[in-house]
C-alpha positions in Angstrom: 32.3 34.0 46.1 34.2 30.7 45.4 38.2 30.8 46.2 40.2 32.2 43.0 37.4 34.1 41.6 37.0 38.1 41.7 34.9 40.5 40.2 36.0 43.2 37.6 35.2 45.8 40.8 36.4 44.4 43.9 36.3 46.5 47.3 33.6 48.5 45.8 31.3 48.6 48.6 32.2 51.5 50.3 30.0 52.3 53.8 27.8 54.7 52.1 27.2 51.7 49.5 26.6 49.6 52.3 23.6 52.2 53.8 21.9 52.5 50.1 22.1 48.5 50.1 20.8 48.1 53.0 18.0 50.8 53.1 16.3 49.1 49.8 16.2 45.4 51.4 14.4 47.6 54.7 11.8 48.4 52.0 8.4 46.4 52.2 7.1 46.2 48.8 7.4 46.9 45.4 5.4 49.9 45.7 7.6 51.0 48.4 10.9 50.4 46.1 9.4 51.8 43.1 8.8 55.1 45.5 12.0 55.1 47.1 13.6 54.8 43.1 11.7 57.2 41.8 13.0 59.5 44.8 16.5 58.6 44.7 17.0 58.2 41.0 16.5 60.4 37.7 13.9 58.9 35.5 16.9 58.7 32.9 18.8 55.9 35.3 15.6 54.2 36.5 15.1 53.8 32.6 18.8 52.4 32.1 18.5 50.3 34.8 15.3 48.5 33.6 16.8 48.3 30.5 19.7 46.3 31.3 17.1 44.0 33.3 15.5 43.8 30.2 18.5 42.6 28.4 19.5 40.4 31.2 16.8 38.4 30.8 17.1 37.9 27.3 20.9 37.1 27.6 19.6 34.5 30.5 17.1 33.0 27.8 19.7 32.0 25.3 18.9 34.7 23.0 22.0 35.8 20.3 23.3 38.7 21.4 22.6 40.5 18.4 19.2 39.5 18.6 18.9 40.9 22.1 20.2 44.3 20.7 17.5 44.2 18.2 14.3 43.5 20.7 16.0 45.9 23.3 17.4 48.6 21.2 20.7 48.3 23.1 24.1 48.2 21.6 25.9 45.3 21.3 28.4 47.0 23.7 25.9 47.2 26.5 24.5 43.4 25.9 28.1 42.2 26.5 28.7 44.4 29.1 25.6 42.8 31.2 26.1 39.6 29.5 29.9 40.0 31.2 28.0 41.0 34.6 25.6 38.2 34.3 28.0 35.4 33.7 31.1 36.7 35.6 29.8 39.5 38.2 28.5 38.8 41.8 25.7 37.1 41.2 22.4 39.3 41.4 21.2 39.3 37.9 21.0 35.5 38.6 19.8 35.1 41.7 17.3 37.9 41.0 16.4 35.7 38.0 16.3 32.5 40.1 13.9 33.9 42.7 11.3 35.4 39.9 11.4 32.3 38.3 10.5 30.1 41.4 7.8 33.2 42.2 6.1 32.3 39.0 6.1 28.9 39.5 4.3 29.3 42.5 1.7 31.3 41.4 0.9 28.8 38.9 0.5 26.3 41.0 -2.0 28.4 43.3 -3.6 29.5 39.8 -3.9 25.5 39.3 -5.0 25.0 42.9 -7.6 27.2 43.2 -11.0 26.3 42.0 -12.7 27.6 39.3 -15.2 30.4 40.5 -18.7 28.7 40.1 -18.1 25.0 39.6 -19.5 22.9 40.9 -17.3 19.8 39.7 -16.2 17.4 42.6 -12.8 16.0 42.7 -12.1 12.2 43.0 
């Protein structure tokens, strides 16, 4: 984090943080995480979780915040409290949104690569 800048929550990673932290990145796969979430978590905070994803990635779009509320059925309380973590927090709603982005651009340009199945046109 740049000189002069602190998070609302600094010092919270305690050692037992630390072990949860780095037990998900040891994790293979999506299937693996969703497992692992499923087992760790209630559904009730695996919900809220992908909820304030969900409204982190409207915030990130530009959207109102009272539109986002609207699409997400979150308050307006919770859309400024992850637009707060988004803009002023310790960066993983945006590098998380950085690396699906460049994800998706490359499997568009594979998509774009690959040829069609069955043609037979030529290139040149």
């Amino acid at each position: 984090m740049p000189a002069g800048t602190s998070t609302a929550l600094e010092g919270w990673v305690t050692p037992d943080i630390e072990d949860l932290v780095g037990t998900i990145a040891a994790l293979r796969d999506t299937e693996e995480v969703r497992k692992f979430l499923r087992d760790i978590c209630t559904l009730g905070e695996i919900e809220a979780m992908a909820h304030r994803w969900q409204v982190a990635q409207l915030v990130a779009e530009g959207l109102p915040y009272h539109e986002v509320a609207a699409r997400t059925g979150a308050s307006t309380a919770t859309v400024t409290r992850v637009a707060f973590w988004l803009r002023r927090g310790e960066g993983g709603y945006k590098l998380a949104l950085d690396r699906l982005e460049r994800l998706e651009r490359r499997a568009k340009r594979k998509a774009v690569q690959q040829p069609v199945a069955g043609s037979t046109e030529v290139g040149g």
